[in-house]
C-alpha positions in Angstrom: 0.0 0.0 0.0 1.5 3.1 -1.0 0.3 6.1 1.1 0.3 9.8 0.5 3.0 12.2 2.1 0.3 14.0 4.0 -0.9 10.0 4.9 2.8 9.6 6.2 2.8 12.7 8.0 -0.5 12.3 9.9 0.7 8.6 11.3 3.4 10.0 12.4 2.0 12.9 14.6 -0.3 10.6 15.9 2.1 7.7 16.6 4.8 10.7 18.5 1.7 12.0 20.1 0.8 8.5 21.7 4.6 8.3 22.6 4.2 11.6 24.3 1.2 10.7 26.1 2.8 7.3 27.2 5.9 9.0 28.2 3.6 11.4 30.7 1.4 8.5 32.1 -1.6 9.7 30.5 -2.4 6.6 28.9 -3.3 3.5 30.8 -5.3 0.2 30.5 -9.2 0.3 30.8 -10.1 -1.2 34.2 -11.0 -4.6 33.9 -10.0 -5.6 30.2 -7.8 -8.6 29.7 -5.4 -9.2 27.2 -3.5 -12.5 26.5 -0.2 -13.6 25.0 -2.1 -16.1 23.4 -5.2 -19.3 23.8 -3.8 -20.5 26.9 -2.0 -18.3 28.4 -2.8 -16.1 31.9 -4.2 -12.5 31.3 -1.6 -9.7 31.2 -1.3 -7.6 33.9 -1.2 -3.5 33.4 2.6 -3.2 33.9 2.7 -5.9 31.2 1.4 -4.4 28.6 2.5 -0.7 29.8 6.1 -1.9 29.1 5.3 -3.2 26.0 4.0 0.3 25.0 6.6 2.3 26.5 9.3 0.4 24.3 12.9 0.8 24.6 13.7 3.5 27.8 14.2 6.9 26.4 17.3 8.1 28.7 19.5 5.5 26.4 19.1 8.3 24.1 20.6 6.3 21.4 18.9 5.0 18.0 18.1 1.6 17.4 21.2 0.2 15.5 23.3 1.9 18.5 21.7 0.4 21.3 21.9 -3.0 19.7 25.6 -2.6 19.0 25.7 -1.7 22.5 24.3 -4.6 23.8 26.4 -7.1 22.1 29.3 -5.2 23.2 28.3 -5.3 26.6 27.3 -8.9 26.3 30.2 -10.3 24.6 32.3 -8.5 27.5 30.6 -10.8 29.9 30.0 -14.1 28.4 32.9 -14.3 25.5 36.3 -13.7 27.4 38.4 -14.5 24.3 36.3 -11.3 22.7 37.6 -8.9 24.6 40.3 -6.5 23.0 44.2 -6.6 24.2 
């Protein structure tokens, strides 16, 4: 589906305006609703899913590709000895 600029533009607003209200606590789950990982699994609680919707923390301050390099650097400096530089 190929969407107009002014499409693009509107999704993102409202996608950075969600983030925004997430970010501020404004948004929370409706009292009472359930939602489930899947058939048989246990209901979600609310600090499940508001961690899903908050995404990555925002004081890494870093963009994708850097936070993943990140990680591996931090994990291969824990788990692969023979990684580590001289």
């Amino acid at each position: 589906m190929n969407r107009t600029q002014k499409e693009q533009d509107e999704i993102r607003d409202w996608a950075a305006d969600l983030n925004r209200q997430v970010e501020l606590g404004e948004i929370r789950p409706v009292p009472g609703a359930k939602v489930y990982r899947g058939e048989h699994a246990e209901a979600m609680t609310g600090d499940d899913l508001l961690a899903i919707f908050e995404g990555r923390p925002r004081e890494e301050h870093l963009n994708t590709s850097a936070l993943i390099r990140k990680a591996v650097a931090e994990y291969l400096g824990r788990h692969h000895f023979s990684a580590r530089p001289a």
